[in-house]
C-alpha positions in Angstrom: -18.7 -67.0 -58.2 -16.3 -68.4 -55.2 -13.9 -66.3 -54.1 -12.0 -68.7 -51.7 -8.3 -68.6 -50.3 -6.0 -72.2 -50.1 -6.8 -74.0 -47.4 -2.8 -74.1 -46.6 -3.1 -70.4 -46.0 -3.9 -69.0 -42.3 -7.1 -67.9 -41.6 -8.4 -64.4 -42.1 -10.8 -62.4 -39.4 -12.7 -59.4 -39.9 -14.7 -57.8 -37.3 -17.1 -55.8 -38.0 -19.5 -53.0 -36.1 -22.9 -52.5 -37.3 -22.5 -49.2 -36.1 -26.2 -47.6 -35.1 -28.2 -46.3 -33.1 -29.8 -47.3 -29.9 -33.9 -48.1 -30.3 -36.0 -50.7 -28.8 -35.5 -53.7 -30.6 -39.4 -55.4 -30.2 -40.8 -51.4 -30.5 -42.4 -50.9 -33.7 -40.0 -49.0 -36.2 -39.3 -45.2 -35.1 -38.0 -42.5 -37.1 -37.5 -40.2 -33.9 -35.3 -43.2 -31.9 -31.9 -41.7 -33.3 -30.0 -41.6 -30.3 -26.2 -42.9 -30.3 -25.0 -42.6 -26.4 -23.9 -45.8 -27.2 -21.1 -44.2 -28.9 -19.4 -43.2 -26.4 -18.4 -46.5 -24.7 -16.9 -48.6 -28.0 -13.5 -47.5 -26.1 -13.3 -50.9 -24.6 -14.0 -53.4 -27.3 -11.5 -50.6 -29.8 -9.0 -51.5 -27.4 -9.0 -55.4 -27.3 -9.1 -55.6 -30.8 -5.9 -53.3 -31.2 -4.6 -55.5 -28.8 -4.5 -58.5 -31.4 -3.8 -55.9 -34.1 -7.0 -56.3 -35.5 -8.4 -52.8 -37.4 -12.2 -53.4 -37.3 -14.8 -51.6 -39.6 -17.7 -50.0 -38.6 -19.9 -49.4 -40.6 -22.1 -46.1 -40.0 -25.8 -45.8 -40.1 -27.4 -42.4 -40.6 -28.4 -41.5 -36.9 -24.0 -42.1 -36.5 -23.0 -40.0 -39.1 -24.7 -37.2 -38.5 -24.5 -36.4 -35.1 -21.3 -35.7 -33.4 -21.4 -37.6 -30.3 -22.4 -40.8 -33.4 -18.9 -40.1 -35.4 -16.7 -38.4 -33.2 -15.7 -41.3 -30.8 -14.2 -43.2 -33.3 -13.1 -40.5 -35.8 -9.7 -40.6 -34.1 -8.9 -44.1 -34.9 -10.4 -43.9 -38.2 -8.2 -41.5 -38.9 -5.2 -43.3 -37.3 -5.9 -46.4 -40.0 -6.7 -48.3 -36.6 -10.0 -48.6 -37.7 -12.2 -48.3 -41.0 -15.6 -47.1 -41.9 -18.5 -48.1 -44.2 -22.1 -47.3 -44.7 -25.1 -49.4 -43.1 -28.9 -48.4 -44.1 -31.1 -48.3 -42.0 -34.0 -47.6 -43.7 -36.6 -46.1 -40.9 -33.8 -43.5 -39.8 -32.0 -42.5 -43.6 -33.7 -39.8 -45.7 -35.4 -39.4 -47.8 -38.9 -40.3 -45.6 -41.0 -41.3 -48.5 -41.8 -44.8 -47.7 -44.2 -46.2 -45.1 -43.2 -47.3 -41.9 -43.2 -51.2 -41.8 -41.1 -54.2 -40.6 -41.2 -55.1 -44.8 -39.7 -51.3 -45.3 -36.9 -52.4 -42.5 -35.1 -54.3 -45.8 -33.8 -51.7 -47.8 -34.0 -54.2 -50.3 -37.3 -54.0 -50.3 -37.6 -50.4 -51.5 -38.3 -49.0 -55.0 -35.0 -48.9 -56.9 -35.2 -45.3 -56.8 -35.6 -44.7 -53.1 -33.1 -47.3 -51.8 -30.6 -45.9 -53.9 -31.2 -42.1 -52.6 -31.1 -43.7 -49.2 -27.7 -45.1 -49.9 -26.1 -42.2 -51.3 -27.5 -39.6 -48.8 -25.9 -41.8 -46.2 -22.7 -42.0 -48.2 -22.3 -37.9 -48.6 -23.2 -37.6 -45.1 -20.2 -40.2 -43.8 -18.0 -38.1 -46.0 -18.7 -35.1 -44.0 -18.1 -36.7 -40.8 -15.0 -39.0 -41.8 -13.6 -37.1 -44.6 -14.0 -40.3 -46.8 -16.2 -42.1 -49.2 -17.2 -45.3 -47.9 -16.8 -48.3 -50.1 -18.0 -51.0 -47.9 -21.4 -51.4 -47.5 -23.6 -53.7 -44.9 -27.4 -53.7 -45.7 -29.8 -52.9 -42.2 -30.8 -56.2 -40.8 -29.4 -57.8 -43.8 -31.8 -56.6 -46.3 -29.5 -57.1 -49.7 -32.5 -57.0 -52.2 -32.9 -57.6 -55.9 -31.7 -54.1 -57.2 -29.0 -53.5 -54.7 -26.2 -55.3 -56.8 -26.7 -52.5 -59.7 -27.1 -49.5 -56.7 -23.8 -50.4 -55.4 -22.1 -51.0 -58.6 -23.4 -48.0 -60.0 -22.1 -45.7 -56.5 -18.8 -47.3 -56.7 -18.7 -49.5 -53.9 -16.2 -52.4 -53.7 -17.6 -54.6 -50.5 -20.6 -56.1 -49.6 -21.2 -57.6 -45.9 -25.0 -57.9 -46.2 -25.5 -62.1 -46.3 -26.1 -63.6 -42.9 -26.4 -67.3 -43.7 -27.8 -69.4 -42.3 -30.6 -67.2 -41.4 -34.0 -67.1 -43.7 -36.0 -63.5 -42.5 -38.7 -64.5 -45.6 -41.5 -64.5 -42.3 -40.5 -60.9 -41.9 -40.4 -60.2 -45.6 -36.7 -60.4 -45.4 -34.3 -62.3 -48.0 -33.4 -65.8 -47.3 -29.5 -66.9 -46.9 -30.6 -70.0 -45.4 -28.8 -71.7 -49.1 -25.3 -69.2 -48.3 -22.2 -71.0 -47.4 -19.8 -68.4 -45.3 -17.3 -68.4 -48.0 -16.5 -64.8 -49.7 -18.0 -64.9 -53.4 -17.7 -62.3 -56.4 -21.0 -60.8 -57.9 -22.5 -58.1 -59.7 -22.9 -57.3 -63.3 -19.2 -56.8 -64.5 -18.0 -59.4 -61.4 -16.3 -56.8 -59.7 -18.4 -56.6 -55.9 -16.6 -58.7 -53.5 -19.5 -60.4 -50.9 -18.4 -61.6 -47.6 -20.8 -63.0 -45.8 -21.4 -62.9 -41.5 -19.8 -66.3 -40.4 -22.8 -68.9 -39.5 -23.7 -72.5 -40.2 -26.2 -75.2 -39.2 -23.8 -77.6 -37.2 -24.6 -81.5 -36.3 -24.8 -84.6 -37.8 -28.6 -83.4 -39.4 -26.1 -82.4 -42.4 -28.6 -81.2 -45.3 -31.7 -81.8 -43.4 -30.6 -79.0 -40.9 -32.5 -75.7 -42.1 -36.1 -77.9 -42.4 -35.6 -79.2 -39.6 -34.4 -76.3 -37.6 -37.4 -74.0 -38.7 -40.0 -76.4 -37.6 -38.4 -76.7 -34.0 -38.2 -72.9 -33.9 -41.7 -72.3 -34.8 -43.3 -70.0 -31.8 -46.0 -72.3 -30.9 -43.0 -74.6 -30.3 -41.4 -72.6 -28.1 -42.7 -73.9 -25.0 -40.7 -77.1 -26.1 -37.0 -75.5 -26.1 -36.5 -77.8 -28.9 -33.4 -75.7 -31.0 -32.0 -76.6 -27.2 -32.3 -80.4 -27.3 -31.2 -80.7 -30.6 -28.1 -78.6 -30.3 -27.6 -80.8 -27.0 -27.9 -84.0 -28.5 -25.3 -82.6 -31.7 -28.7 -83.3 -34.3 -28.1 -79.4 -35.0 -27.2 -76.2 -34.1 -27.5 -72.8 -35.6 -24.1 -70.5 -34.5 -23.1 -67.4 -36.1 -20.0 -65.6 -35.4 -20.7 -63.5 -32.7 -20.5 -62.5 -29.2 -24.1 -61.6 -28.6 -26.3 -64.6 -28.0 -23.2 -66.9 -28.0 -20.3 -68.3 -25.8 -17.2 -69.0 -26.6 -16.7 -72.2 -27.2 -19.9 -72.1 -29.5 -17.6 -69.6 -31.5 -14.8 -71.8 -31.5 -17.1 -74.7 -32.4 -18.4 -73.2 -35.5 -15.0 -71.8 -36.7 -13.6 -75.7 -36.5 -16.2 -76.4 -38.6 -16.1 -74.1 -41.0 -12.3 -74.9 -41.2 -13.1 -78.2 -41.6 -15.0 -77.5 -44.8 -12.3 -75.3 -45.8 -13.3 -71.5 -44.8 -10.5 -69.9 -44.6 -12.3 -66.0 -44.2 -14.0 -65.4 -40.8 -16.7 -62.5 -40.2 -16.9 -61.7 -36.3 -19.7 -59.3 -36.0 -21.7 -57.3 -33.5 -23.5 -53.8 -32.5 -22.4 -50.9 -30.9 -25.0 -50.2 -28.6 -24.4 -53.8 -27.3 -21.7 -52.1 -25.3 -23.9 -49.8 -23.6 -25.5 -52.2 -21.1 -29.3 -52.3 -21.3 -29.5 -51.2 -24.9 -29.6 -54.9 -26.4 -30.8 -58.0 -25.1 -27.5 -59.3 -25.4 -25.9 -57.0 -22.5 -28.0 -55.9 -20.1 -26.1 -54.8 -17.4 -22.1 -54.5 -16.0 -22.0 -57.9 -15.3 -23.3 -59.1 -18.6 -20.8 -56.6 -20.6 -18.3 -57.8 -18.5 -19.0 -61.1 -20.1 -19.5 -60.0 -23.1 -16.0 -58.7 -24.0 -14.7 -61.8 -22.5 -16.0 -63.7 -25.7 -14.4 -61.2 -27.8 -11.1 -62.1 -25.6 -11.3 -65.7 -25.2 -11.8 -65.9 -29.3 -9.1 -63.6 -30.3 -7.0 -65.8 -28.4 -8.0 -69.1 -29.9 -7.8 -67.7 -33.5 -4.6 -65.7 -33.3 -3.3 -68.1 -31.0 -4.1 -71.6 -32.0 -5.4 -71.2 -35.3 -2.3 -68.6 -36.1 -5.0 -66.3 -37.8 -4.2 -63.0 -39.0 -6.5 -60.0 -39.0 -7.7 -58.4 -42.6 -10.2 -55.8 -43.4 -12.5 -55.8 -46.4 -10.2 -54.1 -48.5 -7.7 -55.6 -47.7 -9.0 -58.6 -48.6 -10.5 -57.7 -51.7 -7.4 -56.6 -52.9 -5.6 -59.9 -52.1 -8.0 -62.3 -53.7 -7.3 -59.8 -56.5 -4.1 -60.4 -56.5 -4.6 -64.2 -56.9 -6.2 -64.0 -60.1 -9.8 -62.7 -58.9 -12.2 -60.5 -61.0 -10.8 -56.5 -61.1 -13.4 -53.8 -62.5 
C-alpha cells in the first residue's frame, strides 16, 4: 500500500549507513572477517551531514555492536540525537552459527524462519547494550528481505524497514528481486503497520518499460567485453543509478533525483557503507585521493537538494510518524 507525500510538499532525504564491518567483498563469506577500523574515520562524512542538519542513521551489524572500537565512535552523536541507530543482519557474522556458509545464506531472507529470527534479535539485545536503545529500524544484509521477514519484524516490534533496493534483481545470487519496486515509501505487514522505504534507484532513458530486460541482457558477463550498460546510458536508451556516492557522480545523483521528482517522489534514500571511508576497504574508495572524491558527492548533492530543490532532512521515524499523521495506517 503507497505511502506517498503531495507532490506540493518539499522533498525529504534520509541518509543512511550500512554500518559493518570491513571484509573482502569478492572473498568467499568469512565468519572471522569482523574487523571495524573502519569505524574510526566516519568523523568526516558525520560532519558534512550535520552541516546540512541532516541526522543520518546507521544501522549496526553484529561485528559494530559488539566491539567497542564498532559502537563507540558514534555512540556520542547517537546519544546527542545527531544521529540514529538500527539493526542490519548480516548473516555470516550474527549468531547463532547454525547455517552453512553460502552466498544463498548471505540473504537473511533466506534462512529458516526460526534462525533468521534468532539472528535478528541477538543483534537487537546486543545494540541495546552498546547504545542503550532498542532499535526499531531495520535494513536486511545485502538487501535480503525474505518471505518470513514481514511477520519477524512485526512480531519484534520494529517500525521501519530499509531493505528494498529497486531496481536491482540479485535472483542470480539467490537474492530477492526489486527489479518491479518503484522508490516510493509503501506500508506492509499483516496489520499494515511496517513502514518500507526503499534505497533510491531507477532505470532512467527513453527505454521506459523495456529497461530492466533490456538492461540485464547488456549486463550479462560474457557481454562485458562490450561496455554495453555504457553505450546505452550514453546514448539516454537507459541507465541504472541508485542513490549513492559509491559507484556514482554527482550529476548521475542529481539526474536520478529529477527524475524521480518528475514522477512525483517526494522521499529520497541516500545510502552508503562505512568502511567506504576507510580508503582501500571498498572498491568505491581506494585511496586519499578517491575519498577525497568521494565526500565531494556527498557535498555537491547536499547542496543541490537543500539548496535547489529546498529539501529538508528526515529520519525514518520521523517520517513514519508524519505519514501517520496524514491519515496513514497506526498499529
Amino acid at each position: 500500500m503507497p505511502a506517498l507525500l503531495p507532490t506540493d510538499e518539499p522533498p525529504r532525504l534520509l541518509v543512511v549507513v550500512d554500518t559493518e564491518e570491513e571484509f573482502d567483498w569478492g572473498a568467499p563469506f568469512d565468519r572471522n572477517a569482523t574487523t571495524v577500523e573502519a569505524m574510526s574515520h566516519q568523523n568526516r562524512a558525520q560532519r558534512l551531514c550535520a552541516d546540512f542538519g541532516i541526522g543520518p542513521t546507521y544501522v549496526v551489524d553484529y561485528p559494530v555492536a559488539s566491539q567497542e572500537a564498532g559502537y563507540r565512535p558514534i555512540g556520542d552523536w547517537v546519544a546527542d540525537g545527531a544521529a540514529t541507530v538500527g539493526a542490519h543482519l548480516h548473516p555470516w557474522v550474527s549468531p547463532p552459527f547454525d547455517e552453512e556458509l553460502s552466498p544463498r545464506n548471505s540473504f537473511p531472507g533466506n534462512l529458516p524462519r526460526r534462525l533468521e529470527a534468532e539472528k535478528l534479535a541477538r543483534l537487537s539485545e546486543q545494540i541495546e547494550r552498546a547504545f542503550g536503545l532498542t532499535p526499531t529500524v531495520y535494513k536486511a544484509g545485502r538487501y535480503g528481505f525474505g518471505g518470513n521477514t514481514a511477520s519477524i519484524l512485526e512480531q519484534q516490534g520494529f517500525e521501519v524497514d530499509l531493505s528494498a533496493n529497486p531496481p536491482y534483481d540479485y535472483r542470480s545470487e539467490g537474492g530477492p528481486d526489486f527489479s518491479g519496486f518503484d522508490a516510493d515509501p509503501y506500508w506492509f505487514g499483516d496489520r499494515r503497520r511496517l513502514l518500507g522505504v526503499p534505497s533510491s534507484g531507477s532505470y532512467v532513458g527513453w527505454l521506459g518499460e523495456s529497461a530492466h530486460g533490456v538492461y540485464r541482457r547488456a549486463a550479462q558477463p560474457g557481454l562485458a567485453w562490450s561496455r554495453l550498460p555504457g553505450v546505452l546510458a550514453r546514448i539516454g536508451a537507459v541507465d541504472r543509478l541508485r542513490l549513492s556516492p559509491e559507484g556514482f557522480e554527482a550529476h548521475e545523483l542529481r539526474k536520478l533525483t529529477r527524475h524521480l521528482m518528475d514522477r512525483g517522489t517526494r522521499v529520497f534514500t541516500f545510502s552508503y557503507h562505512s568502511p567506504s571511508l576507510m580508503p582501500g576497504c571498498t572498491p568505491y574508495v581506494r585511496s586519499t585521493a578517491e575519498l577525497g572524491r568521494f565526500l565531494g558527492r556527498f557535498e555537491s548533492y547536499f547542496e543541490f537538494f537543500f539548496g535547489r530543490l529546498n529539501g529538508v532532512p528526515t529520519t525514518p521515524l520521523e517520517l513514519k510518524s508524519v505519514l501517520e499523521s496524514r491519515g496513514g495506517p497506526t498499529p
